[in-house]
N, CA, C and O atoms as CSV, one atom per row, in Angstrom:
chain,resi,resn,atom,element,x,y,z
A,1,UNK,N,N,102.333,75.952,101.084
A,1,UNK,CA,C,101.307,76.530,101.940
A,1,UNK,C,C,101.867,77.722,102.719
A,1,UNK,O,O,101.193,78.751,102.779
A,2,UNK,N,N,102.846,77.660,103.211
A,2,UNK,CA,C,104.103,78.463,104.080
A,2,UNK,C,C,104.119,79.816,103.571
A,2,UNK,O,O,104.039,80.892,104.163
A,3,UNK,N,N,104.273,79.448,101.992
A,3,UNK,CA,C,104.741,80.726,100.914
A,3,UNK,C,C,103.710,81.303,100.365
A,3,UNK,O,O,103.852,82.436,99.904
A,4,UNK,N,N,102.379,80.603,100.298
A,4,UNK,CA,C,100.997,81.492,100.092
A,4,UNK,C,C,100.905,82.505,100.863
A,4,UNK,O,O,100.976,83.708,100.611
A,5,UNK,N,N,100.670,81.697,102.248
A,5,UNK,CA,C,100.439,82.736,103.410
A,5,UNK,C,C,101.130,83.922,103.864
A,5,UNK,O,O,100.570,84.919,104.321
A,6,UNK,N,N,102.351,83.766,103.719
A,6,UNK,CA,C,103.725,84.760,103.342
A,6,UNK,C,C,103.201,86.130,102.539
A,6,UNK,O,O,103.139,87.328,102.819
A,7,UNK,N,N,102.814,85.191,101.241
A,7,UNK,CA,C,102.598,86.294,99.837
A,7,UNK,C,C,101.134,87.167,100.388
A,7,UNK,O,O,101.046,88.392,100.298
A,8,UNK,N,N,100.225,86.436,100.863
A,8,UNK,CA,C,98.728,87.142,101.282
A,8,UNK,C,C,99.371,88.012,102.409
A,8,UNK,O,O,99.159,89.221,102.329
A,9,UNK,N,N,100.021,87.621,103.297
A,9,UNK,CA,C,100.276,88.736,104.487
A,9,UNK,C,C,101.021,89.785,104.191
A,9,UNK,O,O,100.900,90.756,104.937
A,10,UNK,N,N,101.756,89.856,103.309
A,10,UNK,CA,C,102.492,91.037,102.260
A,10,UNK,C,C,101.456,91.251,101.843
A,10,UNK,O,O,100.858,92.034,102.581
A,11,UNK,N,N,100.741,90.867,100.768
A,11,UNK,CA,C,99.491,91.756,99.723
A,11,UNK,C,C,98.520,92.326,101.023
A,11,UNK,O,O,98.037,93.423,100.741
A,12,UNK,N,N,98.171,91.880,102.235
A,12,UNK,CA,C,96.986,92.668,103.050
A,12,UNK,C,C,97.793,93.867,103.357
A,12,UNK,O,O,97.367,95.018,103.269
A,13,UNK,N,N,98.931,93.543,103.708
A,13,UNK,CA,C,100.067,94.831,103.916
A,13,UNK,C,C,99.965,95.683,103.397
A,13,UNK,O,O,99.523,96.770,103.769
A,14,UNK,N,N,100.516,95.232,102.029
A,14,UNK,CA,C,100.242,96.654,100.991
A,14,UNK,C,C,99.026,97.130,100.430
A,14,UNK,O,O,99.103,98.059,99.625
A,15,UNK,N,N,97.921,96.654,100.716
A,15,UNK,CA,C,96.540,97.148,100.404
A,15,UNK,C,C,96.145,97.811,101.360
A,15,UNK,O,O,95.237,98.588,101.066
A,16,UNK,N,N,96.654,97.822,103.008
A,16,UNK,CA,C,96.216,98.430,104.235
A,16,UNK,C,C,97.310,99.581,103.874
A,16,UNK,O,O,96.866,100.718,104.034
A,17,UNK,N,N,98.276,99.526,103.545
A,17,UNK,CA,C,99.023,100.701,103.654
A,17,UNK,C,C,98.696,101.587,102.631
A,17,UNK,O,O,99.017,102.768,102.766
A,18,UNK,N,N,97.955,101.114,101.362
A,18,UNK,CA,C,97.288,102.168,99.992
A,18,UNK,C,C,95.964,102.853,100.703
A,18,UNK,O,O,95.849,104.074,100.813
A,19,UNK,N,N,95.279,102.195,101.030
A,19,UNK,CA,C,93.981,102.667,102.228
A,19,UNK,C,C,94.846,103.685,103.007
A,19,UNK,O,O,95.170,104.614,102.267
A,20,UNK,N,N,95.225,103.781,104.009
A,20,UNK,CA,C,95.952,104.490,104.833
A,20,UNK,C,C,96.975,105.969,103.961
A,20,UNK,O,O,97.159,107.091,104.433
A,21,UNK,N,N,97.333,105.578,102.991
A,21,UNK,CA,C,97.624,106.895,101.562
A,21,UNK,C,C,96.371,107.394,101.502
A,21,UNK,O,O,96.008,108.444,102.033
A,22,UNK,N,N,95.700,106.654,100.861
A,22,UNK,CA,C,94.424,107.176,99.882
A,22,UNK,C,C,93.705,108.356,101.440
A,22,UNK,O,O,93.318,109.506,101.235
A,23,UNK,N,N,93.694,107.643,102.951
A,23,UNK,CA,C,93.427,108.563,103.316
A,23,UNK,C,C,93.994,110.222,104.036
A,23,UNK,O,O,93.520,110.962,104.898
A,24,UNK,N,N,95.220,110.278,103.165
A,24,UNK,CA,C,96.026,111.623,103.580
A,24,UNK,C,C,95.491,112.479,102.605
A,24,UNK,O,O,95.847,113.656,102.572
A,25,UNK,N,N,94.478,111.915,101.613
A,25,UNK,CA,C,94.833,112.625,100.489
A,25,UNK,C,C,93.464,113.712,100.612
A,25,UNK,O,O,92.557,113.279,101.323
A,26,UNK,N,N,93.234,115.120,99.966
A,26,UNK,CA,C,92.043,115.382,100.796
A,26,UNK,C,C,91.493,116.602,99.305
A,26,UNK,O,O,92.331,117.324,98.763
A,27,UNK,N,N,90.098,116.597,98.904
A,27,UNK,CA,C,89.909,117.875,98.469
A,27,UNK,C,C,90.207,118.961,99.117
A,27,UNK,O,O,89.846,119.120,100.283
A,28,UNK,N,N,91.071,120.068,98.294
A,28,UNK,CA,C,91.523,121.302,98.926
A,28,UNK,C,C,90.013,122.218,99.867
A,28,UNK,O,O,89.931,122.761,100.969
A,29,UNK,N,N,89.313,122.056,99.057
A,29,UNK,CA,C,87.668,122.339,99.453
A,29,UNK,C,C,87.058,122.107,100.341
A,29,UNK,O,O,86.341,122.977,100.836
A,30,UNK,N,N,87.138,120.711,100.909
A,30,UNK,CA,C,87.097,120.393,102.032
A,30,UNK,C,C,87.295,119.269,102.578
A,30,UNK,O,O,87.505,118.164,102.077
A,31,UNK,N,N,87.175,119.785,104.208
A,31,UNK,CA,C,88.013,119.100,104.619
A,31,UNK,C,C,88.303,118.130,105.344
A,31,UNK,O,O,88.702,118.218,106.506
A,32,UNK,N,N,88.037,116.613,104.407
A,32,UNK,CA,C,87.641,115.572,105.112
A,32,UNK,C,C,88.472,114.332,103.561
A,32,UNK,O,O,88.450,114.733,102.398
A,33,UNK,N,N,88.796,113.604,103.759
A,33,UNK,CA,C,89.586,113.012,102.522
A,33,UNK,C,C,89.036,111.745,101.831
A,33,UNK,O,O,88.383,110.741,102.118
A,34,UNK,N,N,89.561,112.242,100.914
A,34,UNK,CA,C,88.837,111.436,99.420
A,34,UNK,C,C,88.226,109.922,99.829
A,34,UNK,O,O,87.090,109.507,99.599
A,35,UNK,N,N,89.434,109.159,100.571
A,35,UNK,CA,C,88.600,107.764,101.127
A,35,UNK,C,C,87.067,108.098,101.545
A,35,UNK,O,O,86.071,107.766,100.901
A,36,UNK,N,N,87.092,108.815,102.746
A,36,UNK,CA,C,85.907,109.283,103.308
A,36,UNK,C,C,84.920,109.482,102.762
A,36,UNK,O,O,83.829,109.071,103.157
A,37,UNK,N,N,85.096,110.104,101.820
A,37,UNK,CA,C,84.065,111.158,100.863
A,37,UNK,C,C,83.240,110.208,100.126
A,37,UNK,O,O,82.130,110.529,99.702
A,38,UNK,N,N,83.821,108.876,99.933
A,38,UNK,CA,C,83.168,108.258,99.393
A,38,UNK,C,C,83.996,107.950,97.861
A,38,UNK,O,O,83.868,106.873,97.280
A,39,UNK,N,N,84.739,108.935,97.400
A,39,UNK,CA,C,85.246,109.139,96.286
A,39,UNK,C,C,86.132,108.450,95.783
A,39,UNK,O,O,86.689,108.937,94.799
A,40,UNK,N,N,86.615,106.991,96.298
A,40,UNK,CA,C,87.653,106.132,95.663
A,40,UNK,C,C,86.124,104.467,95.414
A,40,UNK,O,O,85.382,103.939,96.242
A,41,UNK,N,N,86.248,104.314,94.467
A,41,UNK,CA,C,85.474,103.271,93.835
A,41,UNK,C,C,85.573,102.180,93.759
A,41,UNK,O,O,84.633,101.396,93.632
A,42,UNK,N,N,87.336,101.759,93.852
A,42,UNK,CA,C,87.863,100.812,93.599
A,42,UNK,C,C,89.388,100.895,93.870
A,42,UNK,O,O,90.060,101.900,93.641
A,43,UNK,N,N,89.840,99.791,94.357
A,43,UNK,CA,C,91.588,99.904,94.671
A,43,UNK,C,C,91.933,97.861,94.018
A,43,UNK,O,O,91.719,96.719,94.427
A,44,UNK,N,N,92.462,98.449,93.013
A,44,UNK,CA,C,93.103,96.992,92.543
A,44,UNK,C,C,94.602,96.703,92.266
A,44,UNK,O,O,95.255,97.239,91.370
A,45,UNK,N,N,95.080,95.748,93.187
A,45,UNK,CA,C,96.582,95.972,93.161
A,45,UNK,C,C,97.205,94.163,92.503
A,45,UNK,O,O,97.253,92.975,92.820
A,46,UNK,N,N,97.503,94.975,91.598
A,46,UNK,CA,C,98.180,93.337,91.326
A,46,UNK,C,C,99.575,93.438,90.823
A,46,UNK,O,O,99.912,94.101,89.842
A,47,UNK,N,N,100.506,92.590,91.718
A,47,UNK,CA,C,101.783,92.732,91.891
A,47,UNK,C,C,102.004,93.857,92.375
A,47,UNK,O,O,101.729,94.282,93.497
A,48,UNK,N,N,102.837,94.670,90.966
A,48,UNK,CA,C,103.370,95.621,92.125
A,48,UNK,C,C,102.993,97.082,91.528
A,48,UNK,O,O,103.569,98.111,91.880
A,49,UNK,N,N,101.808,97.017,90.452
A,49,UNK,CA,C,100.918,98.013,89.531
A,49,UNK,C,C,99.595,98.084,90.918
A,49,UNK,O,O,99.053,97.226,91.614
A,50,UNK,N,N,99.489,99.673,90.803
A,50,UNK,CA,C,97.871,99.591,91.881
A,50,UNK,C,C,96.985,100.955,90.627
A,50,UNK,O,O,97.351,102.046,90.190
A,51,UNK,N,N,95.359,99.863,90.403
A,51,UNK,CA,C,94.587,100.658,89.808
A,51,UNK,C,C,93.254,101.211,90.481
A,51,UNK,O,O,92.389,100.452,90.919
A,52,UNK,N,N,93.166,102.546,90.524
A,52,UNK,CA,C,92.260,103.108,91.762
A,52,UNK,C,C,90.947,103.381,91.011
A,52,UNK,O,O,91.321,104.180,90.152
A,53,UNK,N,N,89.856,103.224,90.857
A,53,UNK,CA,C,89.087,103.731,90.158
A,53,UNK,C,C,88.289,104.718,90.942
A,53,UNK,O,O,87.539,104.301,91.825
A,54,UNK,N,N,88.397,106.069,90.674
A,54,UNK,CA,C,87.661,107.458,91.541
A,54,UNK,C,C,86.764,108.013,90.850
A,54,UNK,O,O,86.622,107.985,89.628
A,55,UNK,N,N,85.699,108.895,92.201
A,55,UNK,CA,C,84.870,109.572,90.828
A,55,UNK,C,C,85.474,111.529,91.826
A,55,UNK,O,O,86.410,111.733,92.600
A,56,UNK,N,N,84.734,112.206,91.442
A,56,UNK,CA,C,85.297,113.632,92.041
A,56,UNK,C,C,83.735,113.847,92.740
A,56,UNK,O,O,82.958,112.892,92.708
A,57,UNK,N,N,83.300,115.197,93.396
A,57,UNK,CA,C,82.001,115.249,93.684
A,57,UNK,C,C,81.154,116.362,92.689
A,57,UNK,O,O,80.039,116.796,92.976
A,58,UNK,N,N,82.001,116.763,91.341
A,58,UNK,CA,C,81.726,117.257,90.635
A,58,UNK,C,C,82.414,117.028,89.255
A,58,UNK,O,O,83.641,117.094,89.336
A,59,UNK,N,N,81.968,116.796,88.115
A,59,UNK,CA,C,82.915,117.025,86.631
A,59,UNK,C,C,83.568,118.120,86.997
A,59,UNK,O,O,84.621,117.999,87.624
A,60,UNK,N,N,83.114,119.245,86.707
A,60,UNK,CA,C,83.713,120.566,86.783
A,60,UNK,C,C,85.037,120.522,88.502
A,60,UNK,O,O,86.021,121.262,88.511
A,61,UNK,N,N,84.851,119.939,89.230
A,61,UNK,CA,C,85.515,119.999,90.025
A,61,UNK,C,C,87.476,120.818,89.816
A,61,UNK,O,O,88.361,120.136,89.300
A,62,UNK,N,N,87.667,121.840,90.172
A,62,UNK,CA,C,88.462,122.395,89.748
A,62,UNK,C,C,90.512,121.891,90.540
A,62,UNK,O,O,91.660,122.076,90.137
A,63,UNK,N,N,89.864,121.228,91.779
A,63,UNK,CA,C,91.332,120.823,92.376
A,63,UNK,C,C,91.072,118.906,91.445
A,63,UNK,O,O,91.712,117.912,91.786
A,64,UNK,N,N,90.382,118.920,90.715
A,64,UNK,CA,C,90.434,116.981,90.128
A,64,UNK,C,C,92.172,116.658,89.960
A,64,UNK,O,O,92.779,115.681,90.400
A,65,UNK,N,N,92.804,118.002,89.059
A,65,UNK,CA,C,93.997,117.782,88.470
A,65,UNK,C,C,94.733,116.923,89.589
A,65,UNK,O,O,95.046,115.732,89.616
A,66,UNK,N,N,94.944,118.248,90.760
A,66,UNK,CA,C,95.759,118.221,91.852
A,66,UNK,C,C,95.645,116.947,92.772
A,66,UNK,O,O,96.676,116.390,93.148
A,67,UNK,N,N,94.134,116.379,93.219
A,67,UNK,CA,C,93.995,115.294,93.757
A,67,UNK,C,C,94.078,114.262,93.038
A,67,UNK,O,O,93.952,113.262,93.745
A,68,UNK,N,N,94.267,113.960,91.702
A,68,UNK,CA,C,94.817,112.909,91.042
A,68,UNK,C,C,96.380,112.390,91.119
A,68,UNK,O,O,96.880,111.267,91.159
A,69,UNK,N,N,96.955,113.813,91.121
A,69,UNK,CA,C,98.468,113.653,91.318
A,69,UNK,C,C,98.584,113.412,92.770
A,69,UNK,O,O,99.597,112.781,93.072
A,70,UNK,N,N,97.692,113.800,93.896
A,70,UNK,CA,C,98.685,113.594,94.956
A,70,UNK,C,C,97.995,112.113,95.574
A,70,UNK,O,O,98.192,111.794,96.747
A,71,UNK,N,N,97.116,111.203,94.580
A,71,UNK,CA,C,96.787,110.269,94.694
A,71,UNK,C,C,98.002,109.375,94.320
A,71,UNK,O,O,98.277,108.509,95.151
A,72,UNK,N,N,98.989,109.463,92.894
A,72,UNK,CA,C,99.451,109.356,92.676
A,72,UNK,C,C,100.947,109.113,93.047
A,72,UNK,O,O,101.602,108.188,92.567
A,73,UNK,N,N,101.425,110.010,93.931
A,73,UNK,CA,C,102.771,110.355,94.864
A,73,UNK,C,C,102.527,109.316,96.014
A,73,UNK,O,O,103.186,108.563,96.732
A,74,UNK,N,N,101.404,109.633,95.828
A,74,UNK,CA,C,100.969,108.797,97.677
A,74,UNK,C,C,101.232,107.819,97.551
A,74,UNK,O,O,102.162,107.289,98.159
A,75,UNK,N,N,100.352,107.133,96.548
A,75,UNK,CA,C,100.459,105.621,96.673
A,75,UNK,C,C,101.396,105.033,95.959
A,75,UNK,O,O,101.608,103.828,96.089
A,76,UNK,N,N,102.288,106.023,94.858
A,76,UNK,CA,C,103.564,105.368,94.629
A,76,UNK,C,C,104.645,105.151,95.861
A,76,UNK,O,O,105.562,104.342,95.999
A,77,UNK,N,N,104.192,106.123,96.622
A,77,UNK,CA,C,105.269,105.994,97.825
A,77,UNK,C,C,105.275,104.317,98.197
A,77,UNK,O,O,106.253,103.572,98.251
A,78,UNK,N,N,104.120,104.060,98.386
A,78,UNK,CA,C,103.902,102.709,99.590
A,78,UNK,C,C,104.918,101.595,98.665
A,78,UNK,O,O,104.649,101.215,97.526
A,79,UNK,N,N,106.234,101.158,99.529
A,79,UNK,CA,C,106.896,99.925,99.188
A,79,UNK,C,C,105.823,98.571,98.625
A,79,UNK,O,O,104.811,97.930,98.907
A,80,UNK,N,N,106.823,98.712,97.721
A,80,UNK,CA,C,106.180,97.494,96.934
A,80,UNK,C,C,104.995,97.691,95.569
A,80,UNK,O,O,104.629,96.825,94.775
A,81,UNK,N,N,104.627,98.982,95.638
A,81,UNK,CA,C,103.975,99.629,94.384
A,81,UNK,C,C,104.900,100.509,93.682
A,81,UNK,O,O,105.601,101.426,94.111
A,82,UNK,N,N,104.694,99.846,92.053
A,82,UNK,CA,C,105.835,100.735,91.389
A,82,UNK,C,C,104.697,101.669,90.492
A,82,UNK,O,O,104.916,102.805,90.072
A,83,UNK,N,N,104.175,101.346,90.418
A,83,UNK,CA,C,102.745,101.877,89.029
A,83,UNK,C,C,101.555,102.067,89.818
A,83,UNK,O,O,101.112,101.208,90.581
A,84,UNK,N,N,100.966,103.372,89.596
A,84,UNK,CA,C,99.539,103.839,90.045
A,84,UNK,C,C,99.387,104.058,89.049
A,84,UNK,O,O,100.384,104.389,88.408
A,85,UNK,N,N,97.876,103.991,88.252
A,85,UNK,CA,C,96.859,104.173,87.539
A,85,UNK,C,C,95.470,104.759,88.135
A,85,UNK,O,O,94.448,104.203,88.537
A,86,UNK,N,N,95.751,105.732,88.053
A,86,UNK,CA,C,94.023,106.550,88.570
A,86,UNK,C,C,93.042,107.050,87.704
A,86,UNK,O,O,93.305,108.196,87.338
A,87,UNK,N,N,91.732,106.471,87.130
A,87,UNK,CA,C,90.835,106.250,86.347
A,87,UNK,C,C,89.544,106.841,87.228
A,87,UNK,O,O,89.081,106.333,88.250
A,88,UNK,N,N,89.035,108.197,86.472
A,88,UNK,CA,C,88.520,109.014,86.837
A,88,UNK,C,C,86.893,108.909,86.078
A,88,UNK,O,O,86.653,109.426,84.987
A,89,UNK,N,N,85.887,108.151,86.884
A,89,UNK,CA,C,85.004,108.351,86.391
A,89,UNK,C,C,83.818,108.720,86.809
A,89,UNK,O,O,83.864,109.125,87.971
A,90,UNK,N,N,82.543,108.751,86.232
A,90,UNK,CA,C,81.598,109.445,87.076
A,90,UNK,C,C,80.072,108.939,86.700
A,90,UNK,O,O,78.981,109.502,86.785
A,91,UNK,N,N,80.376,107.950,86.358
A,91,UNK,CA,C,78.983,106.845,86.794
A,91,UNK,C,C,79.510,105.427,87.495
A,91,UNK,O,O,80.344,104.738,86.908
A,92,UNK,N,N,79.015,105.072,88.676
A,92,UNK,CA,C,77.610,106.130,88.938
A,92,UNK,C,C,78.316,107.393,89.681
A,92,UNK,O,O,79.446,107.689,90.068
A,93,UNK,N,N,77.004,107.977,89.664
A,93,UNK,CA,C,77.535,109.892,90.222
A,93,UNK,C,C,77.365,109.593,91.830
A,93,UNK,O,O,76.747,108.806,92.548
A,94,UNK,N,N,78.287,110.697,91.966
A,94,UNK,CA,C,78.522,111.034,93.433
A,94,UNK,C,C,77.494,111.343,94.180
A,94,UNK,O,O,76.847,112.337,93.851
A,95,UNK,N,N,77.206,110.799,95.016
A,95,UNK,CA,C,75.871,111.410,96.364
A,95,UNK,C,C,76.738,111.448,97.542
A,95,UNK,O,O,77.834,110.896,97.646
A,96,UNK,N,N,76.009,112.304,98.598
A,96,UNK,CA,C,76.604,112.401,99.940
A,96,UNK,C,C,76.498,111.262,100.776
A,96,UNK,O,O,77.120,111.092,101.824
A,97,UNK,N,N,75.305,110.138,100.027
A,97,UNK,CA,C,75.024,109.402,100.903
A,97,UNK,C,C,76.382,108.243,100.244
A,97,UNK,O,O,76.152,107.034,100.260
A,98,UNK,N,N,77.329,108.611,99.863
A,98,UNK,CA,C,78.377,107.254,99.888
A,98,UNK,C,C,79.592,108.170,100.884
A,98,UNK,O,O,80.677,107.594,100.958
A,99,UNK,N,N,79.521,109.107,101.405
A,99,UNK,CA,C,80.594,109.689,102.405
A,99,UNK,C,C,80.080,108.793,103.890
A,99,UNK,O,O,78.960,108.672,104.386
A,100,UNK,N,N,81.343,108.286,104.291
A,100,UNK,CA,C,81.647,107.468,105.667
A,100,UNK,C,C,80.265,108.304,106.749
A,100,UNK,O,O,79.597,109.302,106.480
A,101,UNK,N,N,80.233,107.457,107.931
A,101,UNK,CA,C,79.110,108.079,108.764
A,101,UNK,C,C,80.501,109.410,109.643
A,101,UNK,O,O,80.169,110.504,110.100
A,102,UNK,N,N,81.983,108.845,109.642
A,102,UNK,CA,C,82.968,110.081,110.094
A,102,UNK,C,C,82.876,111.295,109.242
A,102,UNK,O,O,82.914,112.421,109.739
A,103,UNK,N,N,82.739,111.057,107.793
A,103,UNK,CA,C,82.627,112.521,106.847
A,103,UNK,C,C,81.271,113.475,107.004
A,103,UNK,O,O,81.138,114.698,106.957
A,104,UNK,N,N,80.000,112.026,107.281
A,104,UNK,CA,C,79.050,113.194,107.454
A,104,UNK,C,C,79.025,113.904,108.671
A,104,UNK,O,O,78.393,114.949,108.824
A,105,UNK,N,N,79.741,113.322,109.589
A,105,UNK,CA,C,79.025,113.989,110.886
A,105,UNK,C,C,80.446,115.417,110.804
A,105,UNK,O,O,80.035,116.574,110.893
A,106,UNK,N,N,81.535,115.256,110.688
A,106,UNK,CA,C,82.784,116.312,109.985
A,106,UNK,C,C,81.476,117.202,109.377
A,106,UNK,O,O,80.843,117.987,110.084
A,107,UNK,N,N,81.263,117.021,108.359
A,107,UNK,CA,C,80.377,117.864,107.709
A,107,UNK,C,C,78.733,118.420,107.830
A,107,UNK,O,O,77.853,118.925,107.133
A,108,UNK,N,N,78.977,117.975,109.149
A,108,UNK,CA,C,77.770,118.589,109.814
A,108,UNK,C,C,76.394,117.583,108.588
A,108,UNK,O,O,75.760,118.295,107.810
A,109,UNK,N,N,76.249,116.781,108.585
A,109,UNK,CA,C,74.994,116.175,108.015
A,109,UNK,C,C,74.515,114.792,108.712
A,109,UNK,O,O,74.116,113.705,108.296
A,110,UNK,N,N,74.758,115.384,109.995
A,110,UNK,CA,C,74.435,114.025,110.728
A,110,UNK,C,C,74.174,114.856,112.062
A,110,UNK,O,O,73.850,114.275,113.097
């Protein structure tokens, strides 16, 4: 029982500290970050592999490359993740209405 609770208070650890990456990370475009935006779909971490599922706020989106990689750096950083996997998709599509009530009001839509 001792060693469950152990293992869960490490795993909330490292899932609060991938959250806390995911939000440094920011479209060059603007300027409010990918958590926010609405744009991370999914964060699945098992052991010590983390799989993010994102969408962009456009296909054509031209920094996608760049914010994939520095999704990548980021959350390899966080101890205890050796493997990021970032899976880029786009259904369902992006609306403004999945950006935080902090991104819209940043972005003046509130």
């Amino acid at each position: 029982m001792q060693a469950e609770l152990i293992e869960m208070n490490e795993f909330l650890e490292i899932e609060e500290e991938v959250l806390r990456m995911l939000k440094t990370v920011f479209d060059p475009e603007i300027p409010v970050n990918v958590y926010d935006l609405g744009l991370i779909y999914g964060v699945d971490i098992d052991g010590s592999k983390c799989h993010i599922t994102m969408t962009l706020t456009a296909p054509s989106c031209p920094a996608g490359d760049f914010i994939v990689e520095d999704i990548r750096q980021k959350v390899g950083s966080v101890e205890g993740i050796d493997d990021v996997q970032v899976d880029v998709v786009f259904e369902p599509e992006w609306t403004k209405d999945m950006m935080s009530e902090e991104a819209k009001l940043e972005l003046g839509f509130l």
